[in-house]
Residue frames relative to the residue before (quaternion, step in Angstrom):
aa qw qx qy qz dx dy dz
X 1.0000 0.0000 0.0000 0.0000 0.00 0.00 0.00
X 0.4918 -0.5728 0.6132 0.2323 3.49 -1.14 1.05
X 0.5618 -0.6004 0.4237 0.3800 3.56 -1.51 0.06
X 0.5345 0.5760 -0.3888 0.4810 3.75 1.31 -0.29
X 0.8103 0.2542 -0.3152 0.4235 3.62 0.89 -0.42
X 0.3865 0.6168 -0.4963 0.4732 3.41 1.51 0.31
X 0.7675 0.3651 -0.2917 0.4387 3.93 0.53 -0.77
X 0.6420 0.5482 -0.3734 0.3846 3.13 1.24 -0.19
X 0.5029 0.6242 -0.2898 0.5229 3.45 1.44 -0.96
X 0.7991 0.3692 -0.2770 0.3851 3.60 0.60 -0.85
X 0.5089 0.6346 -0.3108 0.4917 3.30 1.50 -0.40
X 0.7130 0.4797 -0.1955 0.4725 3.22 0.68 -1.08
X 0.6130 0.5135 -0.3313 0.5007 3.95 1.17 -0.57
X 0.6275 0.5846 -0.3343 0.3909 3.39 1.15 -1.49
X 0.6497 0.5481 -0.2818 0.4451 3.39 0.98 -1.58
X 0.7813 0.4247 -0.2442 0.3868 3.73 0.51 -1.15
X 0.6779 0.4426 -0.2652 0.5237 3.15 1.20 -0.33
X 0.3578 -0.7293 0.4966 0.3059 3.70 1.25 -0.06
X 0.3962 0.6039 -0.6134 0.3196 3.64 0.22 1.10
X 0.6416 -0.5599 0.2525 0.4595 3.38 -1.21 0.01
X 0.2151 -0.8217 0.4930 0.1883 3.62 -0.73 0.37
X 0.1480 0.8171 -0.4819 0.2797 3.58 0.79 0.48
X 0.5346 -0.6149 0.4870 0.3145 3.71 -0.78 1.61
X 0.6944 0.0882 -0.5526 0.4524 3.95 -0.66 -0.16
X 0.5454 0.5724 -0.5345 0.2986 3.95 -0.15 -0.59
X 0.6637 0.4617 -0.3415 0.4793 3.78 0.59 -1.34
X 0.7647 0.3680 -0.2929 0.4404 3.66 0.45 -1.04
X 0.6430 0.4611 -0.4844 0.3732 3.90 0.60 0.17
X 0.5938 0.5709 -0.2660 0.5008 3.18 1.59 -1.02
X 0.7285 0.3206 -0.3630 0.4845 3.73 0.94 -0.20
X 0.4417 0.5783 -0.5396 0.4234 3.63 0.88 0.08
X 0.6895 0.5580 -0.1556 0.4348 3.51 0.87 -1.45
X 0.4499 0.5580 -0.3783 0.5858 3.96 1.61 -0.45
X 0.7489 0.4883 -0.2827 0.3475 3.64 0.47 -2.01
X 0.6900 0.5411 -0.2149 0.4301 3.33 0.79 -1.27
X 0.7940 0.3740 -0.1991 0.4358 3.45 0.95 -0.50
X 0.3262 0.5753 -0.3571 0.6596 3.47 2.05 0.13
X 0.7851 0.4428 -0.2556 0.3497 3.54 -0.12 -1.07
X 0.7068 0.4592 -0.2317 0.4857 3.33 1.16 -0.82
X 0.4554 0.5340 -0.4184 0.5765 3.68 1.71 -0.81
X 0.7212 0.3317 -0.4287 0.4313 3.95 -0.22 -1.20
X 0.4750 0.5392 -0.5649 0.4057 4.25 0.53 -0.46
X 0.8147 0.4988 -0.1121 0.2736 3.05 -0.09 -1.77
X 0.5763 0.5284 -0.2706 0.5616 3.71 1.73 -0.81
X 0.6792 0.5212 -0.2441 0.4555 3.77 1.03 -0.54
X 0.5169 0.7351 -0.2767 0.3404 3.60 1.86 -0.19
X 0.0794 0.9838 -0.0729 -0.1435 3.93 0.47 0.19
X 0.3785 -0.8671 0.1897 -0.2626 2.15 0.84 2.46
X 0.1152 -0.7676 0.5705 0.2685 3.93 -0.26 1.00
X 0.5765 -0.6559 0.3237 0.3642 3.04 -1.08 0.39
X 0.5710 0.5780 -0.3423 0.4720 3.40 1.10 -0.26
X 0.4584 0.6524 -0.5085 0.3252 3.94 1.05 -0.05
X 0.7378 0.2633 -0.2254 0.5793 3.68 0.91 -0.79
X 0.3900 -0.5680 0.6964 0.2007 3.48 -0.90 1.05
X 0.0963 -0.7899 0.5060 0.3329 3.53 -1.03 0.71
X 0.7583 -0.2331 0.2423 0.5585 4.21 -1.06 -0.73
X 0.2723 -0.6693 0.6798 0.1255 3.08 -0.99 0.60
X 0.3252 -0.7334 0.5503 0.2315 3.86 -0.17 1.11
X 0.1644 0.6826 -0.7080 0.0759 3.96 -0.64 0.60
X 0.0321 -0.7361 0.6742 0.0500 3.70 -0.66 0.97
X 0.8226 -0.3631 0.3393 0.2765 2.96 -1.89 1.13
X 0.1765 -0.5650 0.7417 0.3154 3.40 -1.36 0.20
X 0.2544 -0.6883 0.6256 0.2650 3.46 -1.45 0.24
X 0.6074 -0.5709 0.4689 0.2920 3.36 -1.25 1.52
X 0.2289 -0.6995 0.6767 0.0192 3.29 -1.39 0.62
């Protein structure tokens, strides 16, 4: 995504999602999109079996009684 459709993409969520949508808000919230694209495409370029990271094992609390 270019930066016109990063601000647009976020505009368009804000709006659909009924948050505020005010110009510095859209443009911090896309800086934060760019930065976090950029670090996904790092991280997609990493080559990594999947079995290297063991993932969580979900174990929920018992609840005292």
């Amino acid at each position: 995504m270019n930066d016109s459709q990063i601000l647009e993409y976020v505009l368009a969520c804000s709006l659909n999602l009924g948050l505020p949508a005010d110009a510095p808000r859209v443009l911090r919230v896309a800086a934060h999109f760019k930065r976090i694209q950029a670090m996904a495409q790092a991280l997609d370029q990493v080559d990594c079996a999947a079995d290297l990271e063991m993932p969580e094992i979900y174990c929920p609390k018992r609840i005292s009684q």
